[in-house]
C-alpha positions as CSV (number, residue, x, y, z in Angstrom):
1,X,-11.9,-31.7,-83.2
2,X,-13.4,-28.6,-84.6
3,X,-13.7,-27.0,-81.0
4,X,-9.8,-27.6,-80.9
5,X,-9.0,-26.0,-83.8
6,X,-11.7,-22.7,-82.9
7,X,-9.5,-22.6,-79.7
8,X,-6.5,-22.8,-81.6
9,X,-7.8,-20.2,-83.9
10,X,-8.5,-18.3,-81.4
11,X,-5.4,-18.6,-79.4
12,X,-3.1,-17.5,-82.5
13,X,-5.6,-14.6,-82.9
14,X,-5.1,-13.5,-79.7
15,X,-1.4,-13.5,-79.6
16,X,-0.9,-11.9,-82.7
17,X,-3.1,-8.9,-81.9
18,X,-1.3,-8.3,-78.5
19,X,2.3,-8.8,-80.6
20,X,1.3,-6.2,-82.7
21,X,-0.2,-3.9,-79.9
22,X,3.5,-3.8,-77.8
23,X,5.3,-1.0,-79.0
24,X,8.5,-1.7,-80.9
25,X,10.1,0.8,-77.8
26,X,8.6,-1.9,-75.2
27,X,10.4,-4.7,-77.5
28,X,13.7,-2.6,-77.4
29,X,13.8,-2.0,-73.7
30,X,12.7,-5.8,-73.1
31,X,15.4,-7.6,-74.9
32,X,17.8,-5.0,-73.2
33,X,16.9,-5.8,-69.8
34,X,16.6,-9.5,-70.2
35,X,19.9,-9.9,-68.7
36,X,19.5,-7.6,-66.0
37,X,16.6,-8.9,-64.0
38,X,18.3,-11.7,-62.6
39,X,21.4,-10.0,-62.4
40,X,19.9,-7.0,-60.7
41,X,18.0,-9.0,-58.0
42,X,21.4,-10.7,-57.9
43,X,23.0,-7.6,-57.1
44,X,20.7,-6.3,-54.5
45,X,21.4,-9.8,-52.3
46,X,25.3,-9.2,-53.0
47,X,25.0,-5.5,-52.0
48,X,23.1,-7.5,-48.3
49,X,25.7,-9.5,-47.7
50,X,24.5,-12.8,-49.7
51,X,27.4,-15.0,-51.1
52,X,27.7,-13.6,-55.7
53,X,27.1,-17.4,-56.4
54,X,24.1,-17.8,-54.2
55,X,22.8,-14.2,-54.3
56,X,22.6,-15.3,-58.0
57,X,21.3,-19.1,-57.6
58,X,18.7,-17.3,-55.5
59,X,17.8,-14.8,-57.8
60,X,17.9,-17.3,-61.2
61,X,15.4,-20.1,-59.0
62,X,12.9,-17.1,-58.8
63,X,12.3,-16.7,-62.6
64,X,10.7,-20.5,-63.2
65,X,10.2,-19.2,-67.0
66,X,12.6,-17.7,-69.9
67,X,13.6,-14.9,-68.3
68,X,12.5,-12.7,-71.8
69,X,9.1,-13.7,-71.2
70,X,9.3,-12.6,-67.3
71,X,10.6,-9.6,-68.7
72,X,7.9,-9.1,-70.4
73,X,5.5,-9.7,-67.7
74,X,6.9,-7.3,-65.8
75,X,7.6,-5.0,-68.0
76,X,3.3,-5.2,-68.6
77,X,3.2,-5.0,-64.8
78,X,5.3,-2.0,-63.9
79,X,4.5,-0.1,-66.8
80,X,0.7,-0.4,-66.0
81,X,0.5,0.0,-62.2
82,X,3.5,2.6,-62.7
83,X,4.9,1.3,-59.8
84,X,9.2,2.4,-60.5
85,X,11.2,-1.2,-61.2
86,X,14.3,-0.6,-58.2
87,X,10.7,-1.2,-55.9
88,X,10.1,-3.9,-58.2
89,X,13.4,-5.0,-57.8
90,X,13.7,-5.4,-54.2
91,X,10.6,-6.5,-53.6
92,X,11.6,-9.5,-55.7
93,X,15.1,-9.9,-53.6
94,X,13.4,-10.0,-50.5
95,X,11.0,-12.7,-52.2
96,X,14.2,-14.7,-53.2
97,X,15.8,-15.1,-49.7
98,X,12.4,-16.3,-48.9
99,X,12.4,-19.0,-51.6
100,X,9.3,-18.1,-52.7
101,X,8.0,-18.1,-56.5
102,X,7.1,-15.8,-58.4
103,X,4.3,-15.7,-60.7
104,X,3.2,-12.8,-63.1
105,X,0.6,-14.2,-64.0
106,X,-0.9,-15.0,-60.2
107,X,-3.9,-12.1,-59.4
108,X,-3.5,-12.8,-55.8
109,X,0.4,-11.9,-56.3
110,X,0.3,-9.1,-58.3
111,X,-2.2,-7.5,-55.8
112,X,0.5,-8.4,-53.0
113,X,3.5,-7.4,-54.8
114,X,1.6,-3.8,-55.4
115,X,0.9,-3.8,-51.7
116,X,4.2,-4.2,-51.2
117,X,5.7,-1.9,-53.3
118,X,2.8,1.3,-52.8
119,X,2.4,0.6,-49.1
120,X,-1.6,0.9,-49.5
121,X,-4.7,-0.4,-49.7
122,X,-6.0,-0.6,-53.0
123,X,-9.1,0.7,-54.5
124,X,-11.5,-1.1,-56.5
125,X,-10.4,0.6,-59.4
126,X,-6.6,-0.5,-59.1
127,X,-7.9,-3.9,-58.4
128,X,-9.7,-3.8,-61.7
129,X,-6.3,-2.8,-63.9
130,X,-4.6,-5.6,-61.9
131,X,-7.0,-8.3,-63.1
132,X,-6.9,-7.2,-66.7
133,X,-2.9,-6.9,-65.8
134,X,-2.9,-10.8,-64.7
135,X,-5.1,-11.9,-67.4
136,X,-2.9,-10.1,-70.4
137,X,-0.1,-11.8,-68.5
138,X,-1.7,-15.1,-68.6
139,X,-2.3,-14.4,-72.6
140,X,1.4,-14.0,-72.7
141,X,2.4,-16.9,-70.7
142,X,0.6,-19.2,-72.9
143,X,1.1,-17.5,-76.0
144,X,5.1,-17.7,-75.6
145,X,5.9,-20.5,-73.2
């Protein structure tokens, strides 16, 4: 009982420290692109010759959460890699024909989807900000879902 509660604590703690530490300009941009993630990745399909209504089916089935708290995951993700978000983007539309998931909050996909996007090998260094990336990620998963 009392270790729930620590956890619990803990958990709150956590959540409201990295609340506080996303800038209000992050916040902004976020809720301004919330529509535009699926609807971009929706785009790019349309734009390859994919049927609108399953260009976006395929593009909605991708984000398995609320799409504000992808939003923010990626957000965390591009901003911190600075890999550009059109990359991002089609990356994510070539993962949607496939009918794969995506999952922010994977290690072993973030390190693929920067692959993907850079079109390198990554240092130990970069490996290093994309566990910290996946592990703020995870924070904000379970903070918000």
């Amino acid at each position: 009982m009392i270790t729930r509660k620590i956890l619990t604590l803990t958990l709150l703690t956590v959540t409201l420290t990295l609340n506080a530490s996303i800038p209000r300009e992050l916040r902004t941009i976020t809720r301004q692109e919330n529509n535009s993630i699926s609807n971009r990745v929706a785009n790019i399909l349309f734009e390859r010759g994919i049927d609108a209504s399953k260009a976006q089916e395929l593009s909605q089935a991708i984000i398995k959460t609320d799409e504000k708290l992808f939003s923010i995951m990626l957000e965390n993700f591009s901003t911190h890699c600075e890999i550009d978000k059109e990359s991002i983007y089609q990356e994510l539309s070539k993962i949607a024909l496939s009918k794969k998931s995506v999952d922010f909050t994977s290690y072993s996909f973030l390190i693929k989807l920067t692959q993907l996007t850079k079109q390198k090998h990554l240092n130990s260094g970069q490996l290093k900000k994309i566990e910290e990336i996946s592990t703020k990620n995870q924070i904000i998963y379970k903070a918000f879902a």
